[in-house]
C-alpha positions in Angstrom: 6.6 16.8 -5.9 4.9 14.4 -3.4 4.9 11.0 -4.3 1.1 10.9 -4.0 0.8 13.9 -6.4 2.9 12.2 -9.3 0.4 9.2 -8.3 -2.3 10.9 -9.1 -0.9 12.8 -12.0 0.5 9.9 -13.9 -2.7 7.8 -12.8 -4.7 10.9 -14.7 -2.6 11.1 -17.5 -3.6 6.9 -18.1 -7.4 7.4 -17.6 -8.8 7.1 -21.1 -13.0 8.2 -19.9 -12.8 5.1 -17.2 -16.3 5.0 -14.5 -16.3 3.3 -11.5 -18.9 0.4 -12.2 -18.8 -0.9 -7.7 -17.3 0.4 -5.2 -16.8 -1.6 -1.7 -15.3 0.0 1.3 -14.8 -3.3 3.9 -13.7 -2.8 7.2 -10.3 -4.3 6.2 -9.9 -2.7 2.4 -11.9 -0.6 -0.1 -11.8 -2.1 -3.8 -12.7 0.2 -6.9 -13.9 -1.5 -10.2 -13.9 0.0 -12.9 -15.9 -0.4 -16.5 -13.2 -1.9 -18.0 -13.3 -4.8 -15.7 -10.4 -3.5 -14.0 -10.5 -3.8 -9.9 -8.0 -2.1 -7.2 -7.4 -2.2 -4.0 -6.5 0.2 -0.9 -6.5 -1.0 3.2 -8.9 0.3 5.1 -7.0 2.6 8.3 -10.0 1.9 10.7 -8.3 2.9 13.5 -8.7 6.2 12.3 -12.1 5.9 12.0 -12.6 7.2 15.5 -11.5 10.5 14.6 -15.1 10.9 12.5 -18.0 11.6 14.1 -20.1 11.9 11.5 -22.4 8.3 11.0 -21.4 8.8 7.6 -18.1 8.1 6.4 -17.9 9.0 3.1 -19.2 12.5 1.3 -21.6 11.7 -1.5 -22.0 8.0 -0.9 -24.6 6.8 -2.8 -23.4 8.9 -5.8 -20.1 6.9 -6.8 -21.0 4.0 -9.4 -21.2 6.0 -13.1 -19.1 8.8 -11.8 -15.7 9.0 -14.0 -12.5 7.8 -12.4 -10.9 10.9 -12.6 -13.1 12.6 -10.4 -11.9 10.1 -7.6 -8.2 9.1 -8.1 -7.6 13.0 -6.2 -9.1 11.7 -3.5 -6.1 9.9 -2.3 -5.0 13.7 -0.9 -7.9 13.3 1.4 -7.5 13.7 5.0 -10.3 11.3 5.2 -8.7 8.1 5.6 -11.9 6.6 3.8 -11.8 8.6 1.0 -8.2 8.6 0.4 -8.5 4.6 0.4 -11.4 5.2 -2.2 -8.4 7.7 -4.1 -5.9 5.0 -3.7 -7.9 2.0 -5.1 -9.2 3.9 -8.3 -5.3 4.5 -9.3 -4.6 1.0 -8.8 -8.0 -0.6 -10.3 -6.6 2.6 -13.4 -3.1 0.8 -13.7 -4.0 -3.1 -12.7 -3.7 -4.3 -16.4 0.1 -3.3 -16.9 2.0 -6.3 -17.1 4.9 -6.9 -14.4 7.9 -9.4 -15.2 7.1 -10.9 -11.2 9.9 -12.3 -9.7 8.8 -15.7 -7.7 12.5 -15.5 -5.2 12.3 -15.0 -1.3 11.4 -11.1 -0.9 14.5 -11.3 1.8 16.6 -12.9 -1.3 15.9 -9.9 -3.7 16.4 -7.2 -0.9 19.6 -9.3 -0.4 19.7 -9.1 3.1 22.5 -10.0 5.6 22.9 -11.5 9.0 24.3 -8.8 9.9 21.5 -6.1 8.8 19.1 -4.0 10.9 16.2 -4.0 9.6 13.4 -1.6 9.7 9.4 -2.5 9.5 7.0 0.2 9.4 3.5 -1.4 9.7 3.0 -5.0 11.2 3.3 -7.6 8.8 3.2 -10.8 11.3 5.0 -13.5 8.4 7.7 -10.7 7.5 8.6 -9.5 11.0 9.0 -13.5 11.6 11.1 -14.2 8.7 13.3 -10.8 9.4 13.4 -11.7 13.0 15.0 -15.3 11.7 17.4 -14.0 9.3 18.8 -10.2 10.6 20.7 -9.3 13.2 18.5 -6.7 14.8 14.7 -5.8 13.4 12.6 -2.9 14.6 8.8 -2.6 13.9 6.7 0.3 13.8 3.0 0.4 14.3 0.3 3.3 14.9 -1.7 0.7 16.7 0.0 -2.3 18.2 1.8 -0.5 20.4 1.0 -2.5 23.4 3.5 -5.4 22.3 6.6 -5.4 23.7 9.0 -5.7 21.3 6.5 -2.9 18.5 7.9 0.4 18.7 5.5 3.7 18.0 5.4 5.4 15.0 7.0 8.3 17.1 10.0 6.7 17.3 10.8 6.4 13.5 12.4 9.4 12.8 15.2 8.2 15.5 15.2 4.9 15.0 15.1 4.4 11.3 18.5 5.8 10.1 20.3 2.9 11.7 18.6 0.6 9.6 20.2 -1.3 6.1 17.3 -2.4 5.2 13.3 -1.1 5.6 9.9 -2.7 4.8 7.5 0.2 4.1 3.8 -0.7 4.1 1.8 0.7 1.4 -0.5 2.4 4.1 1.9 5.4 4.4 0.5 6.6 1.1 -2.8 6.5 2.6 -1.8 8.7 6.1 0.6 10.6 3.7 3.8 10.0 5.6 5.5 7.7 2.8 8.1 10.5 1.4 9.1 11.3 5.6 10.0 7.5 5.6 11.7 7.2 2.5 13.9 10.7 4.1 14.5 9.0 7.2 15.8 5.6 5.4 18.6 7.4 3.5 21.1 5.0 5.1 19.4 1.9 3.8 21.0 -0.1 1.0 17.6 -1.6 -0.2 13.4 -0.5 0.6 10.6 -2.1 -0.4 7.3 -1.2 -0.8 4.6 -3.5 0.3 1.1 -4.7 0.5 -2.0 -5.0 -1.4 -2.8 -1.3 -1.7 1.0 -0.9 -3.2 0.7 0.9 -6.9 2.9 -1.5 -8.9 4.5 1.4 -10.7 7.8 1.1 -11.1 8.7 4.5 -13.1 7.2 6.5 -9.9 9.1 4.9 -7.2 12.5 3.4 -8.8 13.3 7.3 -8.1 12.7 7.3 -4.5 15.3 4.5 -4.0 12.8 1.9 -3.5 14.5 -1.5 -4.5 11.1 -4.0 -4.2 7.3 -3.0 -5.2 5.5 -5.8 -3.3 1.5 -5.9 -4.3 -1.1 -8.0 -5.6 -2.6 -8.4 -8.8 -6.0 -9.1 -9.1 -7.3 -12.5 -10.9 -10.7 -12.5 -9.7 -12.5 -9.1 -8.8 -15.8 -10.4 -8.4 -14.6 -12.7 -5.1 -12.1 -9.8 -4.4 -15.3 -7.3 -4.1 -17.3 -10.1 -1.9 -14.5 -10.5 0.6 -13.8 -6.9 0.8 -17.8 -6.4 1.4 -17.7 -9.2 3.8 -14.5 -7.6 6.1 -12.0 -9.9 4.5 -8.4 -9.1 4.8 -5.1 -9.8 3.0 -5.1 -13.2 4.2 -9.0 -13.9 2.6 -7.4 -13.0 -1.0 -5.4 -16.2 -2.2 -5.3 -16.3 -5.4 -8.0 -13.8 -5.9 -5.3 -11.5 -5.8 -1.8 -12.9 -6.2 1.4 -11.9 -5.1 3.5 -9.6 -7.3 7.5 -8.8 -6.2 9.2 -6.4 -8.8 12.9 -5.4 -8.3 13.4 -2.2 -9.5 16.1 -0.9 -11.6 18.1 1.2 -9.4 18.8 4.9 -11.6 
């Protein structure tokens, strides 16, 4: 079964009658709260915006506060890259109040990486490529969009490129374009993964089976300045401690 699927199963199986009470789709992130209090988050793929022509983005808009949870957490098997970011954030806003034993070491330090690792990035995280570029032997990155930097390789090249790699940094955002299992596949030489970003659902029992060795997410503190700077196009760097940061190591089965 897809990874997204047992998302959305296991996210379905938690809802107890849940409604989303606001929802806020940013140009950086879309956040879901829910009646319960309960906020998540999902990042906003607005480069693939251009590929909807339509001056509305999003089916039924207008219609989404009051309508149950579970009507939207499918949503993240959307094509739509708006609506599966609206799918996305209702499973994590669903599972946000499950408490995670956070570790506070280096992320580097719990993937134990070497000096002598390749490491593979898929998605540009500017402080991680830095710190991996500092610490491994040889790092490659993988982006959709900042392809015009030298040393950024296209997603095109992934499938060739990522089985020399010990180590890879997955962003979160292949759950949203639906390529996260592909990855995992083409990582099967890795001796650690992690999963990371704030749209990462910090559900240990659905990944710890995909050989993912790090869930690296946020946990809200504060959704009603997480909602303003999502509404005012606020990215992960806006958050703070609006929305700390979460590391779990994963048992390995």
């Amino acid at each position: 079964m897809a990874t997204i699927d047992k998302l959305i199963d296991y996210a379905l199986s938690e809802n107890g009658g849940e409604q989303i009470a606001d929802l806020r789709i940013g140009l950086g992130y879309t956040a879901v709260l829910l009646t319960s209090g309960a906020c998540g988050l999902a990042c906003m793929l607005r480069h693939r915006l251009i590929q909807q022509h339509s001056c509305s983005l999003l089916a039924h808009a207008g219609t989404f506060v009051g309508t149950h949870v579970a009507d939207v957490i499918p949503l993240l098997r959307s094509t739509s890259v708006v609506e599966a970011s609206v799918g996305l954030a209702a499973i994590n806003a669903l599972t946000a109040n499950q408490d995670h034993p956070s570790s506070d070491e280096n992320l580097f330090d719990l993937l134990q990486l070497r000096s002598s690792d390749v490491v593979g990035i898929v998605g540009y995280i500017g402080p991680i490529v830095n710190e991996a570029r500092r610490r491994a032997r040889e790092v490659m990155v993988f982006d959709e969009v900042r392809t015009d930097m030298s040393d950024v390789y296209d997603t095109s090249r992934e499938q060739e490129l990522l089985p020399e790699c010990d180590m890879t940094i997955i962003s979160a955002t292949s759950l949203l374009n639906h390529t996260f299992d592909d990855l995992v596949a083409m990582s099967s030489s890795a001796r650690s993964m992690c999963l990371m970003g704030p749209s990462t659902p910090l559900l240990p029992g659905i990944f710890q089976s995909k050989g993912i060795t790090v869930l690296a997410g946020r946990q809200i503190q504060d959704s009603k300045k997480v909602l303003q700077i999502v509404s005012e196009a606020g990215g992960t760097k806006r958050f703070g401690e609006a929305a700390r940061k979460i590391n779990l190591l994963l048992k390995q089965t």
